[in-house]
SERO-4910 file (N, C-alpha, C, O; in steps of 0.05 Angstrom, whole numbers):
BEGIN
 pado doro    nc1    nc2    nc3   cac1   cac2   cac3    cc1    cc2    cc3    oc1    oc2    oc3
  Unk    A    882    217    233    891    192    247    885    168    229    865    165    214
  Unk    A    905    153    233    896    118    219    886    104    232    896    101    254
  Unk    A    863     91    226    855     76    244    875     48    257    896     45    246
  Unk    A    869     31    275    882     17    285    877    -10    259    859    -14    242
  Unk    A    900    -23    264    900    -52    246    875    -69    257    867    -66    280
  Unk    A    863    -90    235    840   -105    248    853   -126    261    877   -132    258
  Unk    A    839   -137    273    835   -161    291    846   -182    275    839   -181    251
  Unk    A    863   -202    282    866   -232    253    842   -245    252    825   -248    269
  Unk    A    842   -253    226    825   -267    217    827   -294    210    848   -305    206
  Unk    A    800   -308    208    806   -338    185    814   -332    160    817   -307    157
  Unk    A    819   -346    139    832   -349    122    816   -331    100    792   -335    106
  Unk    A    817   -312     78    803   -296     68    814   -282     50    838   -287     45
  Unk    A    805   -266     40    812   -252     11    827   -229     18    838   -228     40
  Unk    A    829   -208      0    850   -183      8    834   -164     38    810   -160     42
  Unk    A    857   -154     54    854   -140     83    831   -124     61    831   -125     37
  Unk    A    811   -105     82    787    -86     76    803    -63     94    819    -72    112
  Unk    A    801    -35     91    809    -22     97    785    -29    121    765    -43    119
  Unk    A    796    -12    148    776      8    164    771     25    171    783     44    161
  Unk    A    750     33    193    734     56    191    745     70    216    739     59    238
  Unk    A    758     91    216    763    110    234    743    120    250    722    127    239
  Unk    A    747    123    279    715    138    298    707    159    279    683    163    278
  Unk    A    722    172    266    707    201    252    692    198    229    673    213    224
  Unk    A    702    174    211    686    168    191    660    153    202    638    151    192
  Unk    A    667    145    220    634    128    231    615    146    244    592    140    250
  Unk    A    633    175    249    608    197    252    603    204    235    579    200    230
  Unk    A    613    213    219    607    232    191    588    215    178    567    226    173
  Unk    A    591    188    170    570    177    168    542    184    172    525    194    157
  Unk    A    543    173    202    522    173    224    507    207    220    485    216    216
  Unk    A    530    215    222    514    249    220    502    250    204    478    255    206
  Unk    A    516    245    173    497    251    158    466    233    154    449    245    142
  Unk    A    462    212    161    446    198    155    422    212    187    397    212    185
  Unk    A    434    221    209    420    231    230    409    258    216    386    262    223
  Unk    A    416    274    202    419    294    192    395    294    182    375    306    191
  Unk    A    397    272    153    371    267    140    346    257    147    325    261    136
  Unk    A    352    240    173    327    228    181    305    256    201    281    257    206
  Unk    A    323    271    207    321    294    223    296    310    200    272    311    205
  Unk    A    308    318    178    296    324    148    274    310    154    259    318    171
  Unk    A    269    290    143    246    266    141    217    271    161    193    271    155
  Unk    A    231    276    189    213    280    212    199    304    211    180    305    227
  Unk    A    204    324    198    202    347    195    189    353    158    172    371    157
  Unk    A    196    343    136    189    353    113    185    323    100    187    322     75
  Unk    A    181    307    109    185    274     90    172    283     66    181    277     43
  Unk    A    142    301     71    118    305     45    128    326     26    115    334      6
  Unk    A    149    335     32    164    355     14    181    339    -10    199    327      1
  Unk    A    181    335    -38    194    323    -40    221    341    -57    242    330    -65
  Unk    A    216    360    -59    241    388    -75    258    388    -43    282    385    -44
  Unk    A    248    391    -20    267    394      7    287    375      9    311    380     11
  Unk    A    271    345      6    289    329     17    307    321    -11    326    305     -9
  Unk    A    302    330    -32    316    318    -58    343    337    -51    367    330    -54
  Unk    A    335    357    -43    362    379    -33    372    370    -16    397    371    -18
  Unk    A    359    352     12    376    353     26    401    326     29    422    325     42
  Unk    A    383    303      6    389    276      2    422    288     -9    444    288      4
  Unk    A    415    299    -37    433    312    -51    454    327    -42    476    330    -54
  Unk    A    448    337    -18    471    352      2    485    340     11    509    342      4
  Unk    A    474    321     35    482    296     39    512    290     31    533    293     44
  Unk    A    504    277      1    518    270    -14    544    288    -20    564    274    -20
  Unk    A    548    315    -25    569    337    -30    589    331    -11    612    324    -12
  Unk    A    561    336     19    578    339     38    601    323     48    623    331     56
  Unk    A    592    297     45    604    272     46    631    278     31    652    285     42
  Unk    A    626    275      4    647    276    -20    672    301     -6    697    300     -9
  Unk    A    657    319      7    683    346     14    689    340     38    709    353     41
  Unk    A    684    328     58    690    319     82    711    295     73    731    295     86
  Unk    A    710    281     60    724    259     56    748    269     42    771    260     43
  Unk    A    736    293     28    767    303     16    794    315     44    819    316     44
  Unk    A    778    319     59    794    325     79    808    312     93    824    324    108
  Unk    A    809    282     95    816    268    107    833    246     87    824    237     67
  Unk    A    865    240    101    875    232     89    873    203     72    859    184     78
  Unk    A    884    205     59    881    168     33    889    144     56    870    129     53
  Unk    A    896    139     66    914    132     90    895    125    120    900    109    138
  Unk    A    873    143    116    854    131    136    827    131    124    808    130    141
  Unk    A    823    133    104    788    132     93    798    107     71    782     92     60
  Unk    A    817    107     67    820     79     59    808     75     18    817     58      3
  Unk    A    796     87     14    790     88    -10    794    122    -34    793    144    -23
  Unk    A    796    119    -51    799    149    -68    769    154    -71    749    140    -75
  Unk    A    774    179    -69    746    191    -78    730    182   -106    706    176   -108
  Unk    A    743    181   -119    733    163   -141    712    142   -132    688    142   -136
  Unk    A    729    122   -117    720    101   -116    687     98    -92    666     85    -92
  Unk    A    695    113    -79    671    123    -53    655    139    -75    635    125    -76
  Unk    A    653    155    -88    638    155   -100    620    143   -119    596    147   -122
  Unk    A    640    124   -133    623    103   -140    613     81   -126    597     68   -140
  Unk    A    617     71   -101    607     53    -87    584     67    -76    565     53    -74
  Unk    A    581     91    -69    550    104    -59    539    105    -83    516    113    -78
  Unk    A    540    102   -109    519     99   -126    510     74   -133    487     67   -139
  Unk    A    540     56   -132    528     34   -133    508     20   -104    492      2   -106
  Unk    A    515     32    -83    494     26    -65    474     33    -62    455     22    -51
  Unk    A    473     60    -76    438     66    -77    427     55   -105    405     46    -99
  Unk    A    429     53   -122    427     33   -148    410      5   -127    386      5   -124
  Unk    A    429    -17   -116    424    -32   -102    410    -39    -92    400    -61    -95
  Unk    A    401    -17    -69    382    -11    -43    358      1    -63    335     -8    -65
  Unk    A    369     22    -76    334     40    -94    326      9   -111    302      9   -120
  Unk    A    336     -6   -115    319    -24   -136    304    -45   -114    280    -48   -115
  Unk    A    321    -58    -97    306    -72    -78    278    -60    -66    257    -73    -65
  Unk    A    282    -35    -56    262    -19    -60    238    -17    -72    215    -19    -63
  Unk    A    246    -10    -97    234     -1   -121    210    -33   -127    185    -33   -128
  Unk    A    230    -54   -130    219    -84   -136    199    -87   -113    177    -97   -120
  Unk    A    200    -82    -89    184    -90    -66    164    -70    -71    143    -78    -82
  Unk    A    166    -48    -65    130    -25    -67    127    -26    -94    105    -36    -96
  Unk    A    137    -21   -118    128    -15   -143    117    -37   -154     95    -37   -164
  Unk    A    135    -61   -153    128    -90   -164    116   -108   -152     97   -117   -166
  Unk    A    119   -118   -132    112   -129   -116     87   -116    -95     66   -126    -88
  Unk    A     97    -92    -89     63    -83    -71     70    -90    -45     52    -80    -32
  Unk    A     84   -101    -28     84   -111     -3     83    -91     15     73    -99     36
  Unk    A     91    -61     14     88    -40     25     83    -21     13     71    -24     -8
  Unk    A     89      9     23     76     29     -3     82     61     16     72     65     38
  Unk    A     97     77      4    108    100      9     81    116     14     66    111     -4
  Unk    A     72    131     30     50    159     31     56    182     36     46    194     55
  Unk    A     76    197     16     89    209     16     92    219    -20     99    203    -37
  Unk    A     86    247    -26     88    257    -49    110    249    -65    131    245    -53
  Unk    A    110    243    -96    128    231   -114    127    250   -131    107    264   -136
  Unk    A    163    249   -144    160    264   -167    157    250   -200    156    263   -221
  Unk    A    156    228   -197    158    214   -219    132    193   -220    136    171   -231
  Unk    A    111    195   -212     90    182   -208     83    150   -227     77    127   -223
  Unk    A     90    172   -254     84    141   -269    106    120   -277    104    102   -293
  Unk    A    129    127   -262    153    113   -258    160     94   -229    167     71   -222
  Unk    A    153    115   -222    148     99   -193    140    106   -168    153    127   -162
  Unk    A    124    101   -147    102    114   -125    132    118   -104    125    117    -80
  Unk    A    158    121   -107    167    117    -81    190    146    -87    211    141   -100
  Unk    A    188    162    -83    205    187    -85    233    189    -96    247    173    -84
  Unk    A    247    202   -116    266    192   -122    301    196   -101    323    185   -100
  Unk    A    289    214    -90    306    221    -62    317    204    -56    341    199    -58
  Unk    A    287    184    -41    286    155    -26    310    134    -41    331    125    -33
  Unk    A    300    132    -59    319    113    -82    348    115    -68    361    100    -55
  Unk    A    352    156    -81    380    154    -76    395    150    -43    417    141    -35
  Unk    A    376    159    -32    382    156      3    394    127     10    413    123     24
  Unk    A    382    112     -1    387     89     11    418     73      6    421     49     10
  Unk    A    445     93     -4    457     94    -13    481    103     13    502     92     22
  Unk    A    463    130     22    473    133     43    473    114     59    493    104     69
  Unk    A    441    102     63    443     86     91    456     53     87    460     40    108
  Unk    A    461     44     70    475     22     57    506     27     63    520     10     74
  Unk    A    519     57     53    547     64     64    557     70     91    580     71     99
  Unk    A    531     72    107    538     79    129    536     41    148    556     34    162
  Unk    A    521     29    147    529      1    146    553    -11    145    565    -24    162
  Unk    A    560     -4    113    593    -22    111    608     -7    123    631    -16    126
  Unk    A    605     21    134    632     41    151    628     18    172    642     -3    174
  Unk    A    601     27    193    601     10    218    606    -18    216    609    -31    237
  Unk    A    606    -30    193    615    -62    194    641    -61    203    648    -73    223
  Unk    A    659    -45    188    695    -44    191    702    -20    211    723     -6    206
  Unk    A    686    -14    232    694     -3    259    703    -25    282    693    -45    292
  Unk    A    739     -5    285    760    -24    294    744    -36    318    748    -60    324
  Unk    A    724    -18    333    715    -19    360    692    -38    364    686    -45    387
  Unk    A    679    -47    340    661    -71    340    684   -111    336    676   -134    340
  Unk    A    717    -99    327    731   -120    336    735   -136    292    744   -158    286
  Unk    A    727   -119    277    726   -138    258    753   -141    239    772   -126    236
  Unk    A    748   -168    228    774   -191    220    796   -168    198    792   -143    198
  Unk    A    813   -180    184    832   -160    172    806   -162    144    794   -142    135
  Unk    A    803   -190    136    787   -193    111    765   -212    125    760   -221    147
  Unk    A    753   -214     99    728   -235    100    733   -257     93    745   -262     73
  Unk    A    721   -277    112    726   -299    114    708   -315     97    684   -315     91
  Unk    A    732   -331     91    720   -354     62    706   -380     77    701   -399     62
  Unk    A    700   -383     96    699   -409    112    673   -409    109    660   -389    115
  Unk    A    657   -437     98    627   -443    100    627   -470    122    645   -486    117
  Unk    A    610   -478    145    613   -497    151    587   -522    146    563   -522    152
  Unk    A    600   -536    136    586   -567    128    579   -586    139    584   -607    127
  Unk    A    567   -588    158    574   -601    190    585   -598    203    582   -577    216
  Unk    A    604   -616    208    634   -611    216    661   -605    209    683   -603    221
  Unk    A    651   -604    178    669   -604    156    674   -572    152    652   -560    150
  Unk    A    696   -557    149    701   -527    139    706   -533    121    718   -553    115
  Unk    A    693   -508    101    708   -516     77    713   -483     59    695   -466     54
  Unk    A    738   -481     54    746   -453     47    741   -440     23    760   -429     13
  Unk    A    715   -437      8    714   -418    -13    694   -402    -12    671   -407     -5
  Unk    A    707   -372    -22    696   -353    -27    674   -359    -47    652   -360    -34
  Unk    A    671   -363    -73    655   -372    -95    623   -386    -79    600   -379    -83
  Unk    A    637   -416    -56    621   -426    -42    600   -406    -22    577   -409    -16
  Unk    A    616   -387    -15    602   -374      9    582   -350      6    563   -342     20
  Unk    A    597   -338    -28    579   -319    -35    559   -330    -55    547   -313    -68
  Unk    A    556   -355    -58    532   -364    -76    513   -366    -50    492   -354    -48
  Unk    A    525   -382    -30    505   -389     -4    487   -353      9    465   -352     20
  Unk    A    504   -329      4    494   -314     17    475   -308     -4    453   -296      0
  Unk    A    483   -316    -26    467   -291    -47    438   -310    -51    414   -303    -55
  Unk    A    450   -334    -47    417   -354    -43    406   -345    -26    387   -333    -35
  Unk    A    408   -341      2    388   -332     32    369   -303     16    345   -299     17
  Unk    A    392   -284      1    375   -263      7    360   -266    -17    339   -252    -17
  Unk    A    364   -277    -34    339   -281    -62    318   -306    -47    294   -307    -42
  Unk    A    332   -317    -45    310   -332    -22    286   -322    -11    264   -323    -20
  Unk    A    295   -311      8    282   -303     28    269   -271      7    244   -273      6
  Unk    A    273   -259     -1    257   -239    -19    246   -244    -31    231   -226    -39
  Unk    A    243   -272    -45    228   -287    -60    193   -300    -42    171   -302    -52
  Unk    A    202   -306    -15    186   -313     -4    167   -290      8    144   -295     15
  Unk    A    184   -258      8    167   -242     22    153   -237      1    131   -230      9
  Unk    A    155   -238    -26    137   -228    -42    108   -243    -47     85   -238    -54
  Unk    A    118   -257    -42     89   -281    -39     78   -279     -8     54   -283     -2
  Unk    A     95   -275      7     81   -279     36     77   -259     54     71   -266     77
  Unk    A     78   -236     49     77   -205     67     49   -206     84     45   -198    107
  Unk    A     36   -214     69      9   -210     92      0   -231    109    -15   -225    127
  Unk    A      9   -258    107     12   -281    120     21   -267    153     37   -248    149
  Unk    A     18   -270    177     14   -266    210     41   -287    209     59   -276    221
  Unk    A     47   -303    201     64   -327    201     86   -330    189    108   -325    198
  Unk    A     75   -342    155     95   -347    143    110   -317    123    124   -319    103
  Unk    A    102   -293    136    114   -266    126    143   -272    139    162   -266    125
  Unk    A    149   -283    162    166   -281    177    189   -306    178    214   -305    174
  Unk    A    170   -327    183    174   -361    180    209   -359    165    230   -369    174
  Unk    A    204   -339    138    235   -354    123    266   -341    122    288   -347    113
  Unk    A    252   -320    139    282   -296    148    284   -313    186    307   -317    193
  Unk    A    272   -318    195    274   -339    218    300   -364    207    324   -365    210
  Unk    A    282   -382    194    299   -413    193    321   -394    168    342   -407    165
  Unk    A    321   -365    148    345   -366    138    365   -356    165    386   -369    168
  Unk    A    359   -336    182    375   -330    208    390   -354    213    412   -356    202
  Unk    A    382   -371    226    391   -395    230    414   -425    219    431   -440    229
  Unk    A    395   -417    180    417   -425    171    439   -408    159    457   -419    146
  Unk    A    438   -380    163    470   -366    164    486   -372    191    510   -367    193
  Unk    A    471   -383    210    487   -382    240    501   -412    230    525   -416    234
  Unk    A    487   -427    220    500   -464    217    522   -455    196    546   -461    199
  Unk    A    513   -440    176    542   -449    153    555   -426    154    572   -425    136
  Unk    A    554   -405    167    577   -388    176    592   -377    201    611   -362    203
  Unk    A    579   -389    219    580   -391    250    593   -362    248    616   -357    240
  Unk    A    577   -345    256    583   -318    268    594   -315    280    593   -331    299
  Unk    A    617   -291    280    637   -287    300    628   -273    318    605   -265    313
  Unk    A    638   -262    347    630   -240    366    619   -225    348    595   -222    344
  Unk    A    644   -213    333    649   -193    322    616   -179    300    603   -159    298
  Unk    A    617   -204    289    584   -209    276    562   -204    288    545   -187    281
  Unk    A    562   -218    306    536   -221    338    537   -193    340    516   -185    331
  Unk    A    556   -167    351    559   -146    360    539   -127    342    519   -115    349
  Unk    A    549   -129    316    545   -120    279    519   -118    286    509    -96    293
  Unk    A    501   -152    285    479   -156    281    457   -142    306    435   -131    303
  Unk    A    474   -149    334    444   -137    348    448   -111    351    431    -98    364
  Unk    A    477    -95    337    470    -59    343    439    -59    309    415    -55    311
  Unk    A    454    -66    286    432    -59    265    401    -65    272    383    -49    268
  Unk    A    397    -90    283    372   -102    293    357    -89    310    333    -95    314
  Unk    A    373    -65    326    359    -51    339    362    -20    325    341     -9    320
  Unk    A    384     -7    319    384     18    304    367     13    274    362     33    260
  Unk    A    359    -11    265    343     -4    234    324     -2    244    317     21    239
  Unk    A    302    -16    261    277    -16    264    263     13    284    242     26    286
  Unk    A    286     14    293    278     46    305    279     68    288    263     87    291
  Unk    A    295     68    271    296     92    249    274     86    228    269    103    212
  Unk    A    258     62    228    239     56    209    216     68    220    198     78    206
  Unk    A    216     68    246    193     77    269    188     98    262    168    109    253
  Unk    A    209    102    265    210    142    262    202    165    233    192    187    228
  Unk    A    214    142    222    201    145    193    174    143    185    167    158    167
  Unk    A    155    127    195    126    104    195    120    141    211    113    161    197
  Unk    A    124    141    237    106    165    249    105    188    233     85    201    229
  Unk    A    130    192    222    134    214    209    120    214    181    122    235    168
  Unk    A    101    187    167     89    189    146     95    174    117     80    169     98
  Unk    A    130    166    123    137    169     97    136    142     88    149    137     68
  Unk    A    122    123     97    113     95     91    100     74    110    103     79    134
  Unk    A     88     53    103     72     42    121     73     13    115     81      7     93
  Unk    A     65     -8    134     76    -39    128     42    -48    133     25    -35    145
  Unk    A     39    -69    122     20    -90    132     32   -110    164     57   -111    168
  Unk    A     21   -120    177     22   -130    207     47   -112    217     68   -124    220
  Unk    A     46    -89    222     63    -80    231     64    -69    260     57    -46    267
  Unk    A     75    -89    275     65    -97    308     80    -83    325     74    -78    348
  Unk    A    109    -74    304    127    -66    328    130    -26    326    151    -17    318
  Unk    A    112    -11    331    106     21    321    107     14    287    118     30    273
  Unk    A     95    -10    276     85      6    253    109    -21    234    107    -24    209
  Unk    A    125    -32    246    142    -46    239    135    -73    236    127    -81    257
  Unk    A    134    -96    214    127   -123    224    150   -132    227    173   -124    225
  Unk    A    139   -155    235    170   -179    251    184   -182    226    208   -176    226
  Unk    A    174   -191    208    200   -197    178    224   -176    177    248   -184    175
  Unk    A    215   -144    180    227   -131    181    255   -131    205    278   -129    197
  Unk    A    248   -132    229    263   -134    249    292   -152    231    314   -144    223
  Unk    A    274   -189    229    295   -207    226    309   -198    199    333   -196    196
  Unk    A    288   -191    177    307   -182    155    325   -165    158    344   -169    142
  Unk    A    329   -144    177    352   -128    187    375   -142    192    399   -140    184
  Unk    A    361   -162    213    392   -183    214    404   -192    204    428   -192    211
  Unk    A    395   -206    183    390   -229    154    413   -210    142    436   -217    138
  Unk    A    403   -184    137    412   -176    115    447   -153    121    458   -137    107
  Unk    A    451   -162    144    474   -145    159    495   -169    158    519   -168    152
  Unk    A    478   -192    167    497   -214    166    512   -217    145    537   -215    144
  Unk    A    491   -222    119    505   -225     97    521   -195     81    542   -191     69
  Unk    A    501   -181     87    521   -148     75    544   -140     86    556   -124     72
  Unk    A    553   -147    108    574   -135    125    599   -157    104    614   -146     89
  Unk    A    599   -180    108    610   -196     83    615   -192     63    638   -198     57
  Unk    A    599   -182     42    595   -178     15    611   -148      3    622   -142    -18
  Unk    A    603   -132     31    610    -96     31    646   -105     40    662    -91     27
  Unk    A    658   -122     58    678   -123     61    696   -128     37    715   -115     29
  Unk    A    686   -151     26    698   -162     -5    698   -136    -17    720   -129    -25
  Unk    A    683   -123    -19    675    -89    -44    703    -86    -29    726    -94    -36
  Unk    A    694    -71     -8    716    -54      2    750    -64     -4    766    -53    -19
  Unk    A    752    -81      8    782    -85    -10    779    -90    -33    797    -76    -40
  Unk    A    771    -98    -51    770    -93    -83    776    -67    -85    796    -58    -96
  Unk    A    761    -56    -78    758    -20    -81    779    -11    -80    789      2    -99
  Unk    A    794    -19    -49    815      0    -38    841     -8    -60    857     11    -62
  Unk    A    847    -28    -73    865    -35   -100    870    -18   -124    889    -21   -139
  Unk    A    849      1   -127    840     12   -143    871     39   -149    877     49   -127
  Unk    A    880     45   -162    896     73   -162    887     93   -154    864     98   -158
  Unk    A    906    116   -136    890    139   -143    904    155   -147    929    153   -145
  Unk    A    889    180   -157    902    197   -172    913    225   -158    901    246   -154
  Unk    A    948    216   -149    955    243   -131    938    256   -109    930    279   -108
  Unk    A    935    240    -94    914    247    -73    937    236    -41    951    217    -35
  Unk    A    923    268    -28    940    261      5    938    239     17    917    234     29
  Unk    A    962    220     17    966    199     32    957    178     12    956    156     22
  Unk    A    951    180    -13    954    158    -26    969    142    -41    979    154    -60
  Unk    A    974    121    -39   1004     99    -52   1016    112    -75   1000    113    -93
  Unk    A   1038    123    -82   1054    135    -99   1044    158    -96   1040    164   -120
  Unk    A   1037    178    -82   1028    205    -82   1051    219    -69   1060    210    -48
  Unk    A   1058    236    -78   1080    253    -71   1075    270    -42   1093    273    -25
  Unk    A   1046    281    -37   1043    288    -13   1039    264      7   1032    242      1
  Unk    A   1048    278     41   1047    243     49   1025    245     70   1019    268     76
  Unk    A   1012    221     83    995    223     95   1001    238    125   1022    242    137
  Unk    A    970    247    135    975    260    164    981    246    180    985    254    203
***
């Protein structure tokens, strides 16, 4: 099946493909799949490198199954966007426990003097980064055809892309900038993912569609972190909510706001891309289901 057309939008760059109900399971599965792993073997680190790694196959052959036409991108290119998302996510990572110290994995490593945080982990987060931009472009959360270029200035709109992705990419260096200095602070750990919340609500005024995005992640990240924290495989300083601190919660939001944006731009870039004789793809001789 194709998924349904999106919703109109404000004014914005090329349509983003979207996410069919099945791709937003297959997703979900797999990432339920692994967390399932985690609860059960997190201290294993040859288990879960298999199962991270599986993961990944599985994905790649499941996707082959489904036509060009509703997954919206060539395997090629999904493949390279899950690396470049765990690239991404493993370095943000990597910069926060390895460099910075603000948290810290307790959980066996295979690369110790490279880095204390498993290399699984790295690549996992690749998954959970892809499964994000699927649920951003699920027809059923209501989202736009593209992403919208609109920053607001007061009262003033003003339409550039250039403008909107310097403003996002400020909040989140921003605000990562401040957790590195402020993680153990009761206060100001939290203080700058707060007033940045806020000022993404002033200069991008969130749509439903956004609002919807942000309080499913705000509540599905911090529970799967929970679950993770009991299960061993890392631990936070003030961590009030099962093991979770408040930065965390808002940074979920913070960072959905602006990723759901940023992953949309990918995604149509992406979907431009050629592909090569593949079912249901533009000039492909077989035709879609």
């Amino acid at each position: 099946m194709t998924p349904p057309a999106a919703a109109p939008g404000p004014a914005g760059g090329r349509p983003a493909p979207l996410s069919s109900d099945r791709l937003v399971a297959l997703d979900a599965a797999l990432v339920a799949g692994v967390t399932v792993a985690i609860l059960f073997a997190a201290r294993d680190w040859v288990v879960m490198s298999g199962v991270v790694a599986a993961a990944f196959v599985v994905r790649l052959a499941c996707l082959a199954l489904v036509p060009r036409a509703e997954r919206g991108l060539s395997l090629g290119a999904e493949a390279t966007l899950h690396v470049g998302l765990a690239v991404l996510g493993g370095f943000n990572d990597w910069n926060s426990v390895c460099h910075h110290r603000i948290y810290e994995y307790t959980v066996p490593v295979d690369l110790p003097a490279w880095s204390t945080i498993p290399t699984w982990m790295l690549f996992y987060w690749g998954q959970i980064l892809r499964l994000i931009a699927t649920v951003a472009r699920w027809p059923r959360l209501g989202p736009p055809a593209a992403a919208s270029d609109t920053v607001w200035l007061g009262r003033h709109a003003v339409r550039s892309a250039g403008l909107k992705i310097a403003l996002e990419l400020g909040l989140l260096f921003g605000t990562r900038q401040c957790i590195y200095r402020l993680w153990a602070h009761p206060v100001a750990s939290w203080l700058p993912f707060a007033i940045a919340l806020v000022a993404g609500a002033v200069l991008f005024r969130p749509r439903a569609y956004e609002l919807r995005l942000i309080a499913l992640v705000m509540v599905a990240g911090p529970l799967a972190e929970i679950a993770y924290i009991a299960a061993g495989l890392h631990r936070y300083a003030l961590g009030w909510f099962g093991g979770v601190p408040l930065w965390i919660v808002l940074w979920w939001g913070l960072a959905v706001l602006l990723f759901s944006d940023l992953a949309t731009r990918a995604l149509a870039w992406l979907a431009q891309r050629p592909a090569r004789a593949e079912p249901g793809a533009p000039g492909s001789a077989v035709p879609a289901a």
